[in-house]
C-alpha positions as CSV (number, residue, x, y, z in Angstrom):
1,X,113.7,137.3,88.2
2,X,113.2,140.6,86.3
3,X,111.9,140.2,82.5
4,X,112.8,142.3,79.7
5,X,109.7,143.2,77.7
6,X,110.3,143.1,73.6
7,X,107.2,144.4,71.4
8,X,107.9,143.9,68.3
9,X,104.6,146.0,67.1
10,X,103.5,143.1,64.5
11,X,107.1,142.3,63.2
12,X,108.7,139.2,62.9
13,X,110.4,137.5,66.1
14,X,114.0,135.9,66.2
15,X,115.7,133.8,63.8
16,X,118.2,131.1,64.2
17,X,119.6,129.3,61.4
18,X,122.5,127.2,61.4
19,X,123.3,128.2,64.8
20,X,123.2,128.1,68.5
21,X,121.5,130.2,70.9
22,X,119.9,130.5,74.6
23,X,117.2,133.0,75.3
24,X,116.5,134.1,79.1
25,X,114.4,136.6,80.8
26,X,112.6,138.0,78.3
27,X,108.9,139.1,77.4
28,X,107.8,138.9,73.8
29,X,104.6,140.4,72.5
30,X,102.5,141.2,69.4
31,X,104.7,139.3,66.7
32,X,103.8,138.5,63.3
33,X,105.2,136.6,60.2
34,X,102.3,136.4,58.1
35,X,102.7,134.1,55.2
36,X,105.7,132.3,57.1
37,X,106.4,130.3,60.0
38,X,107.3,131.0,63.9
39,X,105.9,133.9,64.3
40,X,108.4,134.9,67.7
41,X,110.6,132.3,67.1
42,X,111.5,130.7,64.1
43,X,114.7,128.0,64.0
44,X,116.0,125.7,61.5
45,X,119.0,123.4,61.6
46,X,120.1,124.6,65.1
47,X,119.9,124.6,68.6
48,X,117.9,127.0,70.9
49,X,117.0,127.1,74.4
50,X,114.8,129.2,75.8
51,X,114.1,129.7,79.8
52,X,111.7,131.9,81.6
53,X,110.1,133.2,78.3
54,X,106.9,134.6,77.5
55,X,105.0,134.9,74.6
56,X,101.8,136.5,74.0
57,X,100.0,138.0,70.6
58,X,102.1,136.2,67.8
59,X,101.2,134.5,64.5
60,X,102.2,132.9,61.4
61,X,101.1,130.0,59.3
62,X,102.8,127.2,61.3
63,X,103.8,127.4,65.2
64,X,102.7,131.1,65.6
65,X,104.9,131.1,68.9
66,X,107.4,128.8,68.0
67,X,108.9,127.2,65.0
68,X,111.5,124.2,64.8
69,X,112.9,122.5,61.6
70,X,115.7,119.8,61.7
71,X,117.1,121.1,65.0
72,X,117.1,120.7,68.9
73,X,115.6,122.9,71.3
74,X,114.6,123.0,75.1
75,X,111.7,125.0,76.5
76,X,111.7,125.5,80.4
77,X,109.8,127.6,82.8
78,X,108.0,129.5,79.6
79,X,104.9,130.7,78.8
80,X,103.2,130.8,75.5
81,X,99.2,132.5,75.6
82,X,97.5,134.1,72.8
83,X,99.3,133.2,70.0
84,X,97.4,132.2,66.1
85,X,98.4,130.0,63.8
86,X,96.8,129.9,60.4
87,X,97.0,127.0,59.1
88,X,98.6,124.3,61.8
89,X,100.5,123.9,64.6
90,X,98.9,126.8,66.6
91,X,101.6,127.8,69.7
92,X,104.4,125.7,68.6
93,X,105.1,123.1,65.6
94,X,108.3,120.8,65.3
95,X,109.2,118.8,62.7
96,X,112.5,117.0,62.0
97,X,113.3,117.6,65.8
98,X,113.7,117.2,69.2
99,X,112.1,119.1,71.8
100,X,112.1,119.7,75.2
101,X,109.4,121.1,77.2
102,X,110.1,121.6,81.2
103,X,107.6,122.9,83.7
104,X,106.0,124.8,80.3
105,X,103.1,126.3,79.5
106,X,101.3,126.6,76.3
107,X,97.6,127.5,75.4
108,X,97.5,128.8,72.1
């Protein structure tokens, strides 16, 4: 599968409130939402699905890769390396939620 590479040159990722959405085939790098959460991607009371993501170089204050409040969400065949969080969560932080990860990756 061919990726699509996104750098967002130290700017916020994706958001998804009060919604649905699927994510495929894509390469995120070098996002940031300092003083906020989900640095790439950042949902809250909706649905997302990503497959054959990858993120590298992202940060915010909670889940610097990926953020998930009061929603649902499913992970598969992704990668998440080199991402900061601040203050908790590092890669990926879910609260309120359910997640699920398949055949994932994530260091950081």
């Amino acid at each position: 599968m061919q990726l699509a590479t996104i750098d967002c040159g130290g700017r916020p990722g994706f958001t998804v409130e009060n919604g649905n959405v699927e994510i495929a085939g894509v390469i995120v790098n070098s996002l940031q939402r300092p003083g906020g959460n989900g640095g790439a991607f950042y949902t809250r009371y909706a649905s997302i699905a990503l497959q054959d993501v990858k993120v590298t170089n992202s940060g915010a204050d909670k889940g610097a890769a990926f953020y998930l409040e009061n929603g649902s969400g499913t992970i598969a065949r992704s990668y998440f390396t080199s991402n900061t969080a601040t203050t908790t969560g590092g890669g990926i932080y879910v609260t309120g939620s359910q997640l699920d990860l398949i055949e994932s990756n994530m260091t950081g």
